[in-house]
N, C-alpha and C positions, 0 to 999 in steps of 0.2 A: 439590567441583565448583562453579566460577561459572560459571554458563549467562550468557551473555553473546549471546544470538539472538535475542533478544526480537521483533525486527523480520519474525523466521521463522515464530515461534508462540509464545504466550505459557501460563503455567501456569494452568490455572483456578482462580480464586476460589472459596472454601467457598461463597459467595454464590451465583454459580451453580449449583454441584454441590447444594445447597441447593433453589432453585429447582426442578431437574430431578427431583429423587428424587420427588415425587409422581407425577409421569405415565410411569413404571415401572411400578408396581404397583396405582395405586390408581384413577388419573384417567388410564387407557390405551386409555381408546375412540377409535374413528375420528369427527373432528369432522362429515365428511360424510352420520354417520349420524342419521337423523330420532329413534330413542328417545333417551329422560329423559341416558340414559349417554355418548351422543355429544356429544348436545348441551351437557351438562357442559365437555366437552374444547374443544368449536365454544367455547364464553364463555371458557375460560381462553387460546385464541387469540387473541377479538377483544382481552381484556384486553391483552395481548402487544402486539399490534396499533395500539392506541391510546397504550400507555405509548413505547414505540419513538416514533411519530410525535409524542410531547410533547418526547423529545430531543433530534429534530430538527426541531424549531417550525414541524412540517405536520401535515395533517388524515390521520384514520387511514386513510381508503381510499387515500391516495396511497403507503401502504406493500403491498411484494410480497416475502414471504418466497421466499428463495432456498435454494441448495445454498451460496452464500458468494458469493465475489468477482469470481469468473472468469464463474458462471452471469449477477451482473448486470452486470456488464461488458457480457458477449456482448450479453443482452434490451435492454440500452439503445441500445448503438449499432446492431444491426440494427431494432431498433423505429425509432429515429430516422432511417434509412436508407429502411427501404420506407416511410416516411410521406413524406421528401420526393419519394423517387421517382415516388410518384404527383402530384405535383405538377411534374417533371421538372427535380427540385434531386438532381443526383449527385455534390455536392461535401462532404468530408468533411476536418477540418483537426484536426488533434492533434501531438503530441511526439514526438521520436525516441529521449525512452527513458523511451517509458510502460512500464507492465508489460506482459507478452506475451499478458496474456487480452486488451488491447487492441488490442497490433500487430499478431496474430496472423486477431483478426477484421477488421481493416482490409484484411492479405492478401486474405483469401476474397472480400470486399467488391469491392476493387479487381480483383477475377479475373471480377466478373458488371459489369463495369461503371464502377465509382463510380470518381472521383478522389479519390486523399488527400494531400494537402499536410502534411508533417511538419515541424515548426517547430524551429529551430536553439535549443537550449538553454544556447547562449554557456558559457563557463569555470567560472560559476557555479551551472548548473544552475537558470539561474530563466527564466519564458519571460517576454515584456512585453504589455501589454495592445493597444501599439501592433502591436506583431508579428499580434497576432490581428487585429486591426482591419484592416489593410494587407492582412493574406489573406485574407477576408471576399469573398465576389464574390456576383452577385444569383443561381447557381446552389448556396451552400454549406447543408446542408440540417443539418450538427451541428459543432459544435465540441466537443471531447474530451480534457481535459486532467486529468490526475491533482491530488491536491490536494496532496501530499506524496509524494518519491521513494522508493522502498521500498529504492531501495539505497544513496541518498549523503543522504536525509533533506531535502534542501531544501522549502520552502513557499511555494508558488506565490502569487501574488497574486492569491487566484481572485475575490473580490466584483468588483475591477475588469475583472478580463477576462469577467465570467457580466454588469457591468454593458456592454459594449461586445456582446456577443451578443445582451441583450436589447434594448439601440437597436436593434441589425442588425434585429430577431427572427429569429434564430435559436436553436436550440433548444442546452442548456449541458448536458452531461455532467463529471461529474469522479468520476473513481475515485478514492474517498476511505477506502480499508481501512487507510492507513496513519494515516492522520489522527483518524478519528474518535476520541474516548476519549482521546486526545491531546494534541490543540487544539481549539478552539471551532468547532463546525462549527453553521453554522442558515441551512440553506435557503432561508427566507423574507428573513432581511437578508441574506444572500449573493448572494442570485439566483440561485440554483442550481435546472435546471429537472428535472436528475437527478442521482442519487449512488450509488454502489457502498459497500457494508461487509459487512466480515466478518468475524464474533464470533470466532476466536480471535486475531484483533488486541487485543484488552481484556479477557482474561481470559474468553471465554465458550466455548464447546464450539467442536470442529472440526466442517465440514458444514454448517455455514446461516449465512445471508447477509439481506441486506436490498436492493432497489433501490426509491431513494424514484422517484415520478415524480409531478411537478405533473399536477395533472388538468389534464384536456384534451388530452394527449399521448397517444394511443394504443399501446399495447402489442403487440407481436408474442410470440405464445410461442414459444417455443424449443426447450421441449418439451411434447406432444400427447398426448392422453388426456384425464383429469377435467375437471369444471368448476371444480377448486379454484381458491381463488386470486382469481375472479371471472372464471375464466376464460383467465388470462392464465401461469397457471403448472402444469399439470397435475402429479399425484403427491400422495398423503396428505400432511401439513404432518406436518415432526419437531416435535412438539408442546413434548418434552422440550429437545432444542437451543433450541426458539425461546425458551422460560421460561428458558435458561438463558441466550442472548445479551439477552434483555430485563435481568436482573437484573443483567449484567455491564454494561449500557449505560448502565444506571440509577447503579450505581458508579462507574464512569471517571467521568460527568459530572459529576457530584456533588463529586468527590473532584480535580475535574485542574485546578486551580490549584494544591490544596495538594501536587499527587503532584508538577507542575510543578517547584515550587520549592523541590521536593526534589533534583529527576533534575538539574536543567540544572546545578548547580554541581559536582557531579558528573561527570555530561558534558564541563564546561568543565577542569573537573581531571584527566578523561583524556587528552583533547586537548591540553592543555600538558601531560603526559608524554608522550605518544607523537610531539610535535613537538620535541622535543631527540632525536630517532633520525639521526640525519643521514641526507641525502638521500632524506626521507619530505614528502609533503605531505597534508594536509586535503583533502578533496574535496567541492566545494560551501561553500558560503560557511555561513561560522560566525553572523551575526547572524537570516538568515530560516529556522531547519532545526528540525526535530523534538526534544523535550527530552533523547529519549534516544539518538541518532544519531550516531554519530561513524564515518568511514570514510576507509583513509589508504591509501596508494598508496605500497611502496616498491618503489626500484630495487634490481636487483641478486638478486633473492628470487623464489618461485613461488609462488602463491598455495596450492594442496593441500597442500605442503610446511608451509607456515606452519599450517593448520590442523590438518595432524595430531599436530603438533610439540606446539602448542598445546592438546591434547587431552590428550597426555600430560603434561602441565600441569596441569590440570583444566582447562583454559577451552575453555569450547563457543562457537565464534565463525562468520562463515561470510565468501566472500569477494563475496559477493552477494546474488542472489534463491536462495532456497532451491528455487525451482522451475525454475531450471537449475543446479543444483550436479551433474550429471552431463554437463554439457558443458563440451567442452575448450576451449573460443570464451571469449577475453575477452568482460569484459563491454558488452554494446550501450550502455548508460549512462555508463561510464566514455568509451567511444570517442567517444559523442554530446557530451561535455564537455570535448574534444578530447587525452583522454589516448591517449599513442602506445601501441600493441601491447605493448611489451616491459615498458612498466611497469602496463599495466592488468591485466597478470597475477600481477602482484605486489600485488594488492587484500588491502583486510581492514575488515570490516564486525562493528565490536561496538556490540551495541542492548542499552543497560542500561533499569531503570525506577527504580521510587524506596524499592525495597526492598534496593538497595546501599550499600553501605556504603566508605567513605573508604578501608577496609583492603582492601575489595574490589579498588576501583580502584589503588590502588598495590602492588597483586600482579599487576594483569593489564597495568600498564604494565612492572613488572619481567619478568614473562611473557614479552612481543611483546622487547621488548628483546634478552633474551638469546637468543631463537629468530632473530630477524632477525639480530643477532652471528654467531650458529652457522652460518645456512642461508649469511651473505654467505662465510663462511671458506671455504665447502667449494665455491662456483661461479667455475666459469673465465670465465663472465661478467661477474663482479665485480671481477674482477684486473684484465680489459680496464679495466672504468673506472676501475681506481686509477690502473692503467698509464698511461692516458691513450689506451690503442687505440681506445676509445668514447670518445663525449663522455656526459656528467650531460645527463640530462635535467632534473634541479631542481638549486638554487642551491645548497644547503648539503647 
């Protein structure tokens, strides 16, 4: 089997599982508790706490352990939302094909009130600094862009667009789950005023998250109860997740030039096989995109079709976000880059790392190959375009 979803969830490192095994059984007190035993667990938190905020080159208390991704998603853009509000800034600008822990709280958002401005993500899936800049008005209270796409891989130009926010001041969000562990992420030379991650992006546990926030931005919880958190995140902290997304963060960083320069050629060698499929394209531009990203669009094919085909293959692939693979809706991200309906259904997203290997990738371009062969033989859709009753939507 080549799990090839990496982009979905990734396998945890011994490193983590490592990490985690003592606050199981040994170091399983509640940190909240005032005896010798809690207190124990409260240090092996702040440690957490601190090492986290070394790897993204801010001070410890500007970290807020989460449930993951979605959780800091929500707390940043609604913290950043009722802060301008009170100040009567209901203007909110982001991307049309962020993730939907974003789009989704921008809906609610826009349902009490707020304006949201969704900025066109042209053919290439990259937004421009100017683009923000231009939308920028003296009522916009956050700007909200992801730092990498989680389905076609691109990477944003975020220093200069978090530098154009912070001229405005305004305040900079970026859900950065895909990113982290990745590519170079640092807060302090980026400008970045907040950030979303979540540990099983880099090999660390599913379930907890991290949202950095610069001090002096106030926090809204999201969820109510304890004082944990300092308040701003109620619920016992997964002591164990968090030791184990610590040690997973500690690795990726450590390790991601050399894991880099392993994936992207790689990467680069899947992609020139899967671009002799005729009438398939790359989606999103090959020179700004994540090391191990690759996601292709063919005519003529169905996207579940391919994947299940592909499974009996061995290859674990997906044809998007893993968090709507039960919806029948193309994908919002493919449309937002202006692929038409009929071939955005015919997506395929494989996320490798640096643990593949050369035989890997030239099975799983044989793989797609002969499935995409099979699926075009057997559709009356596909005859149309040989026939000429359709036109090609791509060149070749």
């Amino acid at each position: 089997m080549i799990y090839a979803d990496n982009a979905s969830t990734t396998k945890m490192s011994i490193t983590a599982i490592n990490a985690m095994l003592p606050y199981f059984d040994n170091i399983y007190g509640n940190p909240s508790s005032l005896y010798a035993f809690g207190q124990e667990a409260k240090e092996a938190l702040e440690d957490c706490r601190a090492r986290v905020a070394a790897c993204l080159n801010c001070e410890p208390r500007e970290i807020t352990f989460t449930s993951g991704g979605s959780e800091a998603d929500n707390q940043a853009i609604i913290s950043a939302a009722r802060f301008g509000a009170k100040k009567g800034k209901k203007h909110i600008i982001s991307t049309a094909f962020e993730h939907h822990a974003v789009l989704h709280t921008l809906k609610a958002l826009e349902k009490e009130g707020f304006e949201i401005t969704l900025l066109d993500v042209h053919t290439t899936g990259l937004v421009t600094p100017e683009q923000v800049r231009d939308a920028i008005r003296d009522d916009t209270c956050l700007v909200t862009i992801m730092f990498a796409n989680n389905e076609i891989g691109t990477v944003e130009p975020i220093k200069e667009i978090a530098e154009v926010c912070r001229e405005k001041k305004v305040v900079f969000h970026t859900d950065a789950v895909q990113a982290v562990g990745h590519v170079k992420v640092d807060v302090q030379e980026q400008n970045i005023d907040m950030l979303s991650i979540s540990a099983h992006k880099f090999h660390g546990p599913k379930g907890v998250g991290v949202l950095y926030a610069k001090k002096g931005i106030p926090l809204t919880s999201v969820i109510n109860g304890g004082a944990q958190e300092r308040g701003k995140r109620a619920g016992t902290e997964n002591i164990a997740g968090i030791a184990g997304m610590t040690a997973a963060l500690e690795e990726a960083c450590k390790n991601i030039d050399e894991n880099a320069a392993k994936t992207i050629p790689l990467r680069d060698r899947l992609i020139a096989g899967l671009d002799k499929i005729p009438y398939g394209e790359l989606n999103g531009t090959l020179e700004k995109r994540l090391p191990g990203n690759v996601n292709f669009c063919f005519e003529g094919i169905e996207g579940e079709s391919l994947l299940l085909l592909l499974d009996d293959k061995g290859v674990c692939a997906s044809s998007g976000s893993a968090c709507t693979s039960g919806s029948l809706d193309p994908s919002h991200v493919l449309l937002a880059i202006g692929r038409p309906h009929e071939v955005a259904h015919g997506s395929l997203r494989l996320t490798i790392n640096e643990e593949f290997t050369e035989k890997d990738i030239d099975y799983i371009i044989e793989a797609v190959t002969d499935v995409v062969t099979y699926l075009r033989n057997m559709s009356p859709f596909w005859r149309d375009l040989v026939n000429g009753a359709r036109p090609h939507v791509f060149a070749k």
